[in-house]
C-alpha positions as CSV (number, residue, x, y, z in Angstrom):
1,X,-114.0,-34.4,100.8
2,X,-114.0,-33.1,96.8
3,X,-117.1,-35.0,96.5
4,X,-118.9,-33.5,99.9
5,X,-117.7,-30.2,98.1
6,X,-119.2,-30.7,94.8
7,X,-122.7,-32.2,96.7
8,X,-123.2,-29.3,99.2
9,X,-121.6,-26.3,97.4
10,X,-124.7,-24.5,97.1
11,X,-125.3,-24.5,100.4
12,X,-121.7,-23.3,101.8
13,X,-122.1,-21.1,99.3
14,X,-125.3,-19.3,101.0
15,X,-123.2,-19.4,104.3
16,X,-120.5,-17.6,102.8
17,X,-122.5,-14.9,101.4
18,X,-124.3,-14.5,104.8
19,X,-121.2,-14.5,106.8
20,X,-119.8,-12.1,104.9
21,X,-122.1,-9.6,104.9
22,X,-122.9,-10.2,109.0
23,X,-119.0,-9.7,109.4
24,X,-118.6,-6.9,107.2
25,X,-121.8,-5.1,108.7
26,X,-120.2,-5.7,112.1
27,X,-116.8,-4.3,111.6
28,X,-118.4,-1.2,109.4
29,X,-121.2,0.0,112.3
30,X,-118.4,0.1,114.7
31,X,-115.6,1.8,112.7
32,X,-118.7,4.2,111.5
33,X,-119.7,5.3,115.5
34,X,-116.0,5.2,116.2
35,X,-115.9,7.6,113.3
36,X,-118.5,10.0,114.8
37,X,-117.2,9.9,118.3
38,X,-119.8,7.7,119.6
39,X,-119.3,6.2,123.0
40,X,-118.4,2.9,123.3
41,X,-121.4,1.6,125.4
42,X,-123.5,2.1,122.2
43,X,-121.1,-0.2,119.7
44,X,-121.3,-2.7,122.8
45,X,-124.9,-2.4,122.6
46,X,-125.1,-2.6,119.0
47,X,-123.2,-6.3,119.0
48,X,-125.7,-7.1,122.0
49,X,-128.6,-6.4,120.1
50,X,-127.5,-8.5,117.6
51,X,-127.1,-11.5,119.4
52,X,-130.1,-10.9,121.3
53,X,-131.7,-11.5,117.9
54,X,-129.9,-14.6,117.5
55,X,-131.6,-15.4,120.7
56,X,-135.4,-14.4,119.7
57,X,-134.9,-16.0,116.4
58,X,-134.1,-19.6,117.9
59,X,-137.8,-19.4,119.4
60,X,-139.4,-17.6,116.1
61,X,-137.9,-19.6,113.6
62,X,-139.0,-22.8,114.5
63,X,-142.9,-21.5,114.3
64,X,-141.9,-19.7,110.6
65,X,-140.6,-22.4,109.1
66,X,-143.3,-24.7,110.7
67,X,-145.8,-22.1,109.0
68,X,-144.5,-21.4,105.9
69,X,-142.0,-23.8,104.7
70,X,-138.0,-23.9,104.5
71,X,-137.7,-22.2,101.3
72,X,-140.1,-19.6,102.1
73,X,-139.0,-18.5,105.8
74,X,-135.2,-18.4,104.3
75,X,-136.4,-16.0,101.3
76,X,-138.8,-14.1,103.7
77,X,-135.6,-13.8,106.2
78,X,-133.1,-12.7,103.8
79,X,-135.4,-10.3,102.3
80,X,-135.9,-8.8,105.8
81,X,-131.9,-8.7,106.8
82,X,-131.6,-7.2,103.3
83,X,-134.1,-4.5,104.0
84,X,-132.6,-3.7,107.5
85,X,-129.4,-3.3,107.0
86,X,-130.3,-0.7,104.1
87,X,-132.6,0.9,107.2
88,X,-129.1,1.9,108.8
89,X,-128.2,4.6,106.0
90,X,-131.5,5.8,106.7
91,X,-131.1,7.1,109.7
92,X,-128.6,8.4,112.4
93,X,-131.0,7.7,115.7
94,X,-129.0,4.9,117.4
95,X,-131.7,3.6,119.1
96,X,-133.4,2.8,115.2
97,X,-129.8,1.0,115.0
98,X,-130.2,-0.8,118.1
99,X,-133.8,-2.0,116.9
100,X,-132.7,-3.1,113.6
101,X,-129.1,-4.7,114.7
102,X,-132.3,-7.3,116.6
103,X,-133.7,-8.0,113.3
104,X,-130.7,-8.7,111.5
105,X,-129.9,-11.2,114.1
106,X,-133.6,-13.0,114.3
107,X,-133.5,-12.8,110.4
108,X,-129.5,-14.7,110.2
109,X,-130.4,-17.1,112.8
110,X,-134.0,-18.3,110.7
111,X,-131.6,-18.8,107.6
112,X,-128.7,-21.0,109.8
113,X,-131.4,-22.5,111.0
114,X,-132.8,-23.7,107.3
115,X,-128.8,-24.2,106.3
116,X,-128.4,-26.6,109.1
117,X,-131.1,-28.4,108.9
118,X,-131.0,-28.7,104.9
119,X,-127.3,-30.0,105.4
120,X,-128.2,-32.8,107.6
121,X,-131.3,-33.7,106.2
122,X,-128.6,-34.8,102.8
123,X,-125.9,-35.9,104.7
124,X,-125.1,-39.2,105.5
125,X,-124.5,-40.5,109.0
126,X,-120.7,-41.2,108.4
127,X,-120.1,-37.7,106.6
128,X,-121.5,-35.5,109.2
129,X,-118.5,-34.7,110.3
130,X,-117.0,-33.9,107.7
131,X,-120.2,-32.1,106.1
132,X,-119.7,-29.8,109.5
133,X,-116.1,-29.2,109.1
134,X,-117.2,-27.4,105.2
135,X,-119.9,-25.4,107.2
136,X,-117.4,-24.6,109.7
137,X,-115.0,-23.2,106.8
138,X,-117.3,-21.9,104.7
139,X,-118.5,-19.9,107.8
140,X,-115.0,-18.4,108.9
141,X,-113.5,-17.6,105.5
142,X,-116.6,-15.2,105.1
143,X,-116.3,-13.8,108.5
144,X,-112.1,-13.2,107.2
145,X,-113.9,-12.0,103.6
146,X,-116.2,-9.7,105.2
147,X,-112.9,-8.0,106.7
148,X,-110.9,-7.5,104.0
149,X,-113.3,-5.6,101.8
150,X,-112.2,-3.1,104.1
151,X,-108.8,-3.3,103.0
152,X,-110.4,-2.7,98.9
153,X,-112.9,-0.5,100.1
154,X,-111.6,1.6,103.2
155,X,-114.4,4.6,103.0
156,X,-117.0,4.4,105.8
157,X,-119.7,5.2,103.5
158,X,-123.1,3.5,102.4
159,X,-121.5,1.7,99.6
160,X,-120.6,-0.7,102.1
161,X,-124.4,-1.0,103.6
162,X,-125.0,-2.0,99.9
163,X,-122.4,-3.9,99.5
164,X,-123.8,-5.9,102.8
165,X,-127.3,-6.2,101.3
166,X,-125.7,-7.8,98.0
167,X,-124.7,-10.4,99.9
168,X,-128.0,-11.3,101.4
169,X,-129.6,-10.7,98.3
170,X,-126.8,-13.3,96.6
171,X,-127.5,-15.6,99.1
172,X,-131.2,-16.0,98.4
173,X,-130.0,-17.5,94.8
174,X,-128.8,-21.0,95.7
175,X,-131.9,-21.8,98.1
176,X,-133.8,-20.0,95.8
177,X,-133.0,-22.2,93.1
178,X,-133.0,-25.8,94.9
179,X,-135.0,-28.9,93.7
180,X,-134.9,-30.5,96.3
181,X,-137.9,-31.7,98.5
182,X,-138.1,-29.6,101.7
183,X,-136.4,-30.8,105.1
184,X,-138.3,-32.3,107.9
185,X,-140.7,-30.1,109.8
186,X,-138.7,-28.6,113.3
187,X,-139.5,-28.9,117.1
188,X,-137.2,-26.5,119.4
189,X,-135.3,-29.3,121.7
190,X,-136.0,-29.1,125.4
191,X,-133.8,-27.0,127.3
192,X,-133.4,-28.9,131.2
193,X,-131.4,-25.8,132.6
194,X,-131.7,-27.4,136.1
195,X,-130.4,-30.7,135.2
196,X,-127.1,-29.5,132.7
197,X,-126.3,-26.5,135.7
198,X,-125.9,-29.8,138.0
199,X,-124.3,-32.1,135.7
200,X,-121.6,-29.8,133.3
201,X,-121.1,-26.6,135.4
202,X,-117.8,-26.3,134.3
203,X,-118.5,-26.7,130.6
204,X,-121.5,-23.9,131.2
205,X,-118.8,-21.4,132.9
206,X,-116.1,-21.9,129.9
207,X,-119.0,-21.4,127.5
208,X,-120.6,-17.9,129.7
209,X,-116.9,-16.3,129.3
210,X,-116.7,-17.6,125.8
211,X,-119.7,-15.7,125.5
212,X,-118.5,-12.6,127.0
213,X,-115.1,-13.1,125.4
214,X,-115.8,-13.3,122.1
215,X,-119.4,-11.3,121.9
216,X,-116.9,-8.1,123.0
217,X,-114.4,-8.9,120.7
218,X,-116.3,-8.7,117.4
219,X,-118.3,-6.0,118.5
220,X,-115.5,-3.9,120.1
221,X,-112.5,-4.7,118.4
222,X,-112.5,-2.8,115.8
223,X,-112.4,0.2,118.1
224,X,-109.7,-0.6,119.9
225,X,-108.0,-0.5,116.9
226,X,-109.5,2.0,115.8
227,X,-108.3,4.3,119.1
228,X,-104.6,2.6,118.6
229,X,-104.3,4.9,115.4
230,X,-104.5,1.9,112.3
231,X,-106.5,3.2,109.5
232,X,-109.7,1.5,107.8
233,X,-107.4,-0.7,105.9
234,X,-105.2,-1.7,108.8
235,X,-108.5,-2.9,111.0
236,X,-109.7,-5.2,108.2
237,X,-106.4,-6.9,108.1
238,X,-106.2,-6.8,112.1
239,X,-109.6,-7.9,112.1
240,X,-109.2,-10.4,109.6
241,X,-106.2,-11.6,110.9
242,X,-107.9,-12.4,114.2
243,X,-110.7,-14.3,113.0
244,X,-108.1,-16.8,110.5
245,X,-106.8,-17.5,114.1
246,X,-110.1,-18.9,114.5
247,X,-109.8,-21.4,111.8
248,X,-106.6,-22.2,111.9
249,X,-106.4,-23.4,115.4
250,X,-109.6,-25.8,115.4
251,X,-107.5,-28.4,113.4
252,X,-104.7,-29.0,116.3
253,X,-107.2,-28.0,119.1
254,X,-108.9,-31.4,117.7
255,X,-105.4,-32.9,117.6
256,X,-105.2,-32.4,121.2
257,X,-108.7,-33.0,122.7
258,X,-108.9,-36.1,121.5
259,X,-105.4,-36.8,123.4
260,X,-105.8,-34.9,126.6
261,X,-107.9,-34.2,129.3
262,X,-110.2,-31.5,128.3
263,X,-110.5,-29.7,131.6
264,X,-107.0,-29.3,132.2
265,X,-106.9,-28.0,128.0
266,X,-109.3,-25.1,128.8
267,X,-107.5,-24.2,131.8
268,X,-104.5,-23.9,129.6
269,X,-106.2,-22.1,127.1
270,X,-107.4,-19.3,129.8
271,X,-104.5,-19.2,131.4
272,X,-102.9,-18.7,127.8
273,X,-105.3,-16.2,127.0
274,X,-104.6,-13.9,130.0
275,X,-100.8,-13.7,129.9
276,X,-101.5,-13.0,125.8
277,X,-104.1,-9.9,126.9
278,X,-101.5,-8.8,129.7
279,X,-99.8,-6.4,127.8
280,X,-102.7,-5.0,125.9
281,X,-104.5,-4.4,128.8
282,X,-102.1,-2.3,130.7
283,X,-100.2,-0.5,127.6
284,X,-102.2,2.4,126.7
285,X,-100.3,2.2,122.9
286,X,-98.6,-0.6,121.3
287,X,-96.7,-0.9,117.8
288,X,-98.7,-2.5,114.6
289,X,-96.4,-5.2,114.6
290,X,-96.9,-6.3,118.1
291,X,-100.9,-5.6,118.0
292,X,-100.9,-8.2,114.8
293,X,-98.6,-10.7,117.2
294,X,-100.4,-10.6,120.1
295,X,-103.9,-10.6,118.8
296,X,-103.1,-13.3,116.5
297,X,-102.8,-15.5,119.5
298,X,-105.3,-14.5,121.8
299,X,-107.8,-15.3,118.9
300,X,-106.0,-18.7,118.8
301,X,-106.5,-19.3,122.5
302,X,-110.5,-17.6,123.0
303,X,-111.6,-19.4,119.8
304,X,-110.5,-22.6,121.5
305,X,-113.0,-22.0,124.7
306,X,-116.4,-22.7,123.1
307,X,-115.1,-25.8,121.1
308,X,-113.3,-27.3,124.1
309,X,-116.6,-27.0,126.4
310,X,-118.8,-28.0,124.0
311,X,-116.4,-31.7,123.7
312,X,-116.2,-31.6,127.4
313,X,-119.9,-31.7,128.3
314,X,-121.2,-34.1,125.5
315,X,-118.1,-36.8,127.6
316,X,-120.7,-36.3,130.7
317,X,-124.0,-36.2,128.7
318,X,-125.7,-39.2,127.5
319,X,-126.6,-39.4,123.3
320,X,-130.5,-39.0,124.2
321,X,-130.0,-35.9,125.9
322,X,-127.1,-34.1,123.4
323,X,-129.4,-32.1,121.7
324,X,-130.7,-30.6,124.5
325,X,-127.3,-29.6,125.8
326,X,-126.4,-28.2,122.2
327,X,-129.4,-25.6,122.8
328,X,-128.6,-24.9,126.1
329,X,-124.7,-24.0,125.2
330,X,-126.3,-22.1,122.9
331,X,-128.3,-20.1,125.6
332,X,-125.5,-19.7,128.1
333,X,-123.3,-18.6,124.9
334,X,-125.8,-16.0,123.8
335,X,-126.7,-14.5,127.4
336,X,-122.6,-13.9,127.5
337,X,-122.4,-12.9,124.2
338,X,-125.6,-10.0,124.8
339,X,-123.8,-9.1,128.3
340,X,-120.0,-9.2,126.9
341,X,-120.0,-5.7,124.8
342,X,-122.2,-3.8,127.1
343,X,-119.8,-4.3,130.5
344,X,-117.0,-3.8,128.1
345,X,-118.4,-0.8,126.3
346,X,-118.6,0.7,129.7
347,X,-115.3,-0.1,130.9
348,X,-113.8,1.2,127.5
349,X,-115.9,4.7,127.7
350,X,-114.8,5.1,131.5
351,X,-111.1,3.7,131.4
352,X,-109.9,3.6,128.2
353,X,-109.8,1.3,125.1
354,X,-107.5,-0.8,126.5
355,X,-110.2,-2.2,128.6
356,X,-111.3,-4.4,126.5
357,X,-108.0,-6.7,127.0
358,X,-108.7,-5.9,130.5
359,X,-111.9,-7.5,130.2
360,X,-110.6,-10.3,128.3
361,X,-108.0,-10.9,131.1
362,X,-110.4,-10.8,134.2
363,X,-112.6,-13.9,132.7
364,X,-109.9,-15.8,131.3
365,X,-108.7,-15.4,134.9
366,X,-112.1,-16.1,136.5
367,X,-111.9,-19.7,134.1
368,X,-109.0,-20.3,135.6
369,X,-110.3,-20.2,139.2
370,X,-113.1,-22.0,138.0
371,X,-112.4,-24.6,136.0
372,X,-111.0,-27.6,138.2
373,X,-109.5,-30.8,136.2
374,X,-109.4,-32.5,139.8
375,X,-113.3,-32.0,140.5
376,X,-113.9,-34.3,137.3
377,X,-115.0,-37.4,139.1
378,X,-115.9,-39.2,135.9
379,X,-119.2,-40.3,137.7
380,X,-121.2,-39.6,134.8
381,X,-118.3,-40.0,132.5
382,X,-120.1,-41.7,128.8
383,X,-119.0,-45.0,127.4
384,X,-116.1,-44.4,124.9
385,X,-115.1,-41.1,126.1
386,X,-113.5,-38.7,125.3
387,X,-115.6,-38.6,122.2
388,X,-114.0,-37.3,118.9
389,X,-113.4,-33.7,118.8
390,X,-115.6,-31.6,116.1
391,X,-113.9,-28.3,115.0
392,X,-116.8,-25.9,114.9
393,X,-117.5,-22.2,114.6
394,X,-118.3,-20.0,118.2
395,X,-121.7,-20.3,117.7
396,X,-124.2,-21.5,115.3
397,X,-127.8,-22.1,115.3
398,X,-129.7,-25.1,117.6
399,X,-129.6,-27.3,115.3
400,X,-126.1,-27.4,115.0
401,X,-126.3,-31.0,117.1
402,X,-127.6,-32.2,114.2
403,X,-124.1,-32.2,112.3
404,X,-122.2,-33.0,115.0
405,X,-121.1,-37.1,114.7
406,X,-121.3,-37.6,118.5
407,X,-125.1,-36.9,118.1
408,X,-127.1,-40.0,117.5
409,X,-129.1,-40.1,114.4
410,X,-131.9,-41.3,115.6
411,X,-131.8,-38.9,118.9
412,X,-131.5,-36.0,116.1
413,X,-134.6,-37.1,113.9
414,X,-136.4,-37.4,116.7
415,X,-136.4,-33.8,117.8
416,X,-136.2,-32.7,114.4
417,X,-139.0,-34.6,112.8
418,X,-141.8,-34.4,115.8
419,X,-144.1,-31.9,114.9
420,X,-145.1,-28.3,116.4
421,X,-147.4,-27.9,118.6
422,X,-146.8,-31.4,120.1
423,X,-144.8,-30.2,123.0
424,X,-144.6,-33.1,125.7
425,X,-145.7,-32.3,129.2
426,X,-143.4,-32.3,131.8
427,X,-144.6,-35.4,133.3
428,X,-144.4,-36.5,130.1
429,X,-140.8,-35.9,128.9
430,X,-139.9,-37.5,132.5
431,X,-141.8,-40.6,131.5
432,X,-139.8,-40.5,128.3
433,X,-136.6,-40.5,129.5
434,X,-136.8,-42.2,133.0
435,X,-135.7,-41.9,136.1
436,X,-133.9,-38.7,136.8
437,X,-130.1,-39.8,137.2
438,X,-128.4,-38.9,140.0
439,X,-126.5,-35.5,139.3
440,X,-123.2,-34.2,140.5
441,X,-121.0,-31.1,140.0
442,X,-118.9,-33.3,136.9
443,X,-117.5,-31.2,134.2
């Protein structure tokens, strides 16, 4: 693992800058509009914005690195994240905020986009794993990071949109600097909605609340907090605190999905996570203590969904066909993610800030209704399942496949390395693949 360290460092080191400047920017924007008595619906649509960025950028990046080159489209990127988040001491007009919370999000997911496909492009077959599992980490400890500057720096001023445009800047410098040949040209990975609604339905519900889950929680968090009375300080640690649940759970979550049957674990997990949210949700106040406790382990249990589902649909999806299901979790993730802070922003502004544990306990409720361990027939079920669990942030870019072991290699360079513009036909990717299996309602 030292020596996966030493060879990659420069590029977990751009992740951690990145991250720690997208959680930081975050957490600011929505303690600022808390600050100024802004309704809720517009810090829900804030975090929507930015992953409907994320989104827009999966499409654009592809065609800007195709155009320009890796190097180039990451420095171009940056450069542009840079400049926007600046743009938000500029001006007070929300809507200009709403515009350029887009960018960010196009411009971050270009440069996970080069990250990702930098990293496997050097990695060997047998380290991907572990190569993904240092992305993974690099990736959380600067969402915690981005947190605790709040805690050094509590003041809601624009030291703190500088401070975010350092970071961007600073992550420029080891991609920047690289001598390395560029990475294989990209080609977006088809997305066969029809076929994975049919064949993992189950896995694309879990993901759709994850979505919602955990899209409303970064984006409306901290003003829950925020309305419970804990300073600037307090909501970095709370914050921060919540988001090292994240990291710390994927470790025995991996311990137990390679042991147990997946559907019945996310059941679990939502179940978990609604008894967790109970008391949040109907207790208008709560003491600091208890608010640490209790969202300590409800970020445990909603950072477990996403992993969980992704594990439970490559079992049901054959290797030729795993980057395709990669981008469409990504898509169902992203459409919950956009939707997640504006129903909750809405809820919070009409009910109360306790709402948003309200929110979280309806759709961990609605997974429990909906996910059914005994309407796993195993029909479709992959040689050698249950494949080997990979801990792995929420969300990433599409290319995040291309890290994961259970991907083939060869599957992965072959959607990586085809060129643009060179989009099969849909007769054509039938051809390619066969015979449509037969489908049914599996996982």
């Amino acid at each position: 693992m030292r020596q996966i360290w030493k060879s990659f460092r420069s590029l977990y080191f751009a992740a951690l800058m990145m991250l720690i400047g997208s959680g930081l920017l975050s957490t600011y924007l929505a303690l600022r509009l808390a600050a100024d008595n802004v309704d809720s619906l517009w810090i829900g649509a804030l975090m929507a914005a930015n992953y409907f960025g994320l989104a827009l950028g999966g499409k654009i990046g592809h065609r800007l690195i195709a155009r320009v080159g890796h190097i180039r489209a990451y420095a171009t990127c940056a450069g542009i994240v840079g400049a926007a988040v600046l743009g938000h001491g500029l001006t007070d007009l929300l809507p200009v905020w709403v515009g350029l919370r887009i960018i960010v999000g196009l411009g971050m997911m270009c440069q996970y986009m080069v990250i990702e496909s930098w990293l496997n492009e050097q990695a060997d077959a047998k380290q991907r794993g572990a190569v993904f599992s240092g992305y993974m980490i690099a990736s959380y400890l600067g969402l915690v990071l981005g947190q605790l500057i709040l805690v050094v720096h509590p003041e809601l001023g624009p030291e703190l949109l500088m401070l975010v445009a350092m970071c961007f800047a600073l992550c420029l410098v080891p991609v920047a600097m690289t001598r390395r040949i560029h990475p294989a040209p990209l080609r977006p990975a088809p997305m066969e909605p029809k076929f994975f609604i049919k064949r993992v339905p189950q896995s694309l519900s879990t993901v759709l609340g994850a979505g919602l889950i955990v899209g409303s929680f970064y984006g409306l968090a901290p003003l829950y907090a925020a309305n419970q009375g804990l300073s600037t300080e307090q909501i970095g640690l709370f914050m921060g605190c919540c988001i090292f649940a994240g990291l710390v759970v994927q470790w025995p979550l991996g311990w137990l999905s390679d042991r147990y049957d997946r559907a019945v674990l996310i059941r679990t997990a939502a179940g978990g996570l609604a008894l967790a949210a109970l008391p949040l949700a109907i207790l208008p106040s709560v003491p600091l203590e208890m608010l640490f406790g209790i969202g300590f382990v409800i970020s445990l249990l909603q950072f477990c969904l996403y992993p969980l589902a992704v594990a439970f649909s490559n079992d049901h999806v054959e290797s030729e066909r795993r980057v395709s299901l990669t981008a469409m979790l990504l898509v169902t993730y992203g459409v919950g993610a956009c939707i997640g802070p504006l129903a909750a922003g809405v809820l919070m502004k009409v009910l109360g800030p306790q709402m948003l544990y309200a929110f979280f306990l309806f759709f961990a409720l609605v997974l429990v209704w909906r996910i059914r361990p005994k309407a796993v027939t195993g029909l479709h079920q992959v040689q050698d399942a249950p494949l080997g669990h990979v801990a792995m942030p929420a969300a990433g870019s599409p290319l995040s496949a291309a890290l994961d072991p259970r991907v083939d290699e060869q599957t992965v360079q072959d959607v990586m390395q085809a060129p643009i513009g060179a989009e099969d036909t849909e007769e054509e990717q039938e051809q390619g693949v066969g015979p449509e299996p037969e489908v049914g309602k599996v996982s």
